[in-house]
C-alpha positions as CSV (number, residue, x, y, z in Angstrom):
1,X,22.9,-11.0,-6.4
2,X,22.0,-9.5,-3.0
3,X,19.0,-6.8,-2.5
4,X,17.1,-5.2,0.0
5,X,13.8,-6.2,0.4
6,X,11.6,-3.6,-0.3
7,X,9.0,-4.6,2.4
8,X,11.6,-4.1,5.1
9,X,11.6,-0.6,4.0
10,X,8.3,0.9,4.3
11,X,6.9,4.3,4.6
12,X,2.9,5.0,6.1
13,X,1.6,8.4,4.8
14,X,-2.4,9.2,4.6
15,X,-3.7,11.1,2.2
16,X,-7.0,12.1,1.7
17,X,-7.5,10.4,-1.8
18,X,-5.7,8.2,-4.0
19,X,-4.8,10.7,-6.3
20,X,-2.6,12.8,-4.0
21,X,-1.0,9.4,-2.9
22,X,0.0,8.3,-6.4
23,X,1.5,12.3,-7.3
24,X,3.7,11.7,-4.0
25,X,4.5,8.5,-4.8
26,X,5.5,9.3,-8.3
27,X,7.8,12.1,-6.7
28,X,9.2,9.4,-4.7
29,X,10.2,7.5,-7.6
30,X,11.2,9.9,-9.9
31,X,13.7,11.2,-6.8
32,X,15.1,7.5,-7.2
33,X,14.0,6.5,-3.8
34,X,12.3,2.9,-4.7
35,X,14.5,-0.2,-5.1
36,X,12.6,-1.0,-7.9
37,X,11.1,1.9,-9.1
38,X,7.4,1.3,-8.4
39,X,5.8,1.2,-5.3
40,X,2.2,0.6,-3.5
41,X,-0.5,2.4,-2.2
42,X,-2.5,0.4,0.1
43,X,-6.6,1.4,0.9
44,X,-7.1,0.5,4.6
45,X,-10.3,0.6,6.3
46,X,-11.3,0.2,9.5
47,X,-13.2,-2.8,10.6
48,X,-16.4,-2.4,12.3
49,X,-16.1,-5.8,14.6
50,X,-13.0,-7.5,15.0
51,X,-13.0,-11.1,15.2
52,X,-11.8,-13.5,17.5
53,X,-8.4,-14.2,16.2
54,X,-7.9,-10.6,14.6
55,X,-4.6,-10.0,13.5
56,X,-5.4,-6.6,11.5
57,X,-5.8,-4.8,15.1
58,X,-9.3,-2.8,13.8
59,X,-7.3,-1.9,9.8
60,X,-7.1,-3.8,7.2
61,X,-6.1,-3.3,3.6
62,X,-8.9,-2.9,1.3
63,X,-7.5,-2.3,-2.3
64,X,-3.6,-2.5,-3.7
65,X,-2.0,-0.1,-5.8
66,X,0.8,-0.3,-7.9
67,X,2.7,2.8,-9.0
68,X,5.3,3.1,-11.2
69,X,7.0,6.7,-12.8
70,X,4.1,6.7,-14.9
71,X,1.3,6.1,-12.5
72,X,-1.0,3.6,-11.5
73,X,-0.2,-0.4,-13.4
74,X,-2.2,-2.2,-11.4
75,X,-4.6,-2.5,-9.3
76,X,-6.3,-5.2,-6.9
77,X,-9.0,-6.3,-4.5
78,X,-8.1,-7.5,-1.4
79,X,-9.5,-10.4,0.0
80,X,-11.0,-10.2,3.2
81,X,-8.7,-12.1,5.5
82,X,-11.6,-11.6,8.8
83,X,-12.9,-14.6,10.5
84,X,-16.3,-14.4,11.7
């Protein structure tokens, strides 16, 4: 069996909360656009130093979201990936 990676096919929105980012989502989904029906919302935040090998350039991901046709599965911490 072949596939697309769905990583190689992302899409960057912002939203103002994570309620209007699962509704679109959920639109997105319902509209058949997902590989796998589900998708992510990722919470970024800005860093407030960045460390000598920083990789995140100032973001990084705070909080994963997984959204299927239903709405939110799962949901997980990130862990900080910042050296000091």
């Amino acid at each position: 069996m072949d596939y697309v990676e769905p990583s190689d096919y992302l899409t960057g929105k912002k939203f103002q909360g994570i309620v209007e980012a699962e509704d679109w989502l959920k639109t997105e989904i319902a509209a058949m656009k997902t590989v796998f029906g589900c998708g992510t919302i990722r919470k970024l935040e800005s860093v407030s130093r960045r460390c000598r090998y920083c990789t995140c350039r100032g973001v990084k991901a705070v909080h994963d979201y997984t959204v299927d046709d239903t709405g939110i599965v799962e949901d997980e911490v990130m862990e900080d990936e910042c050296c000091d």
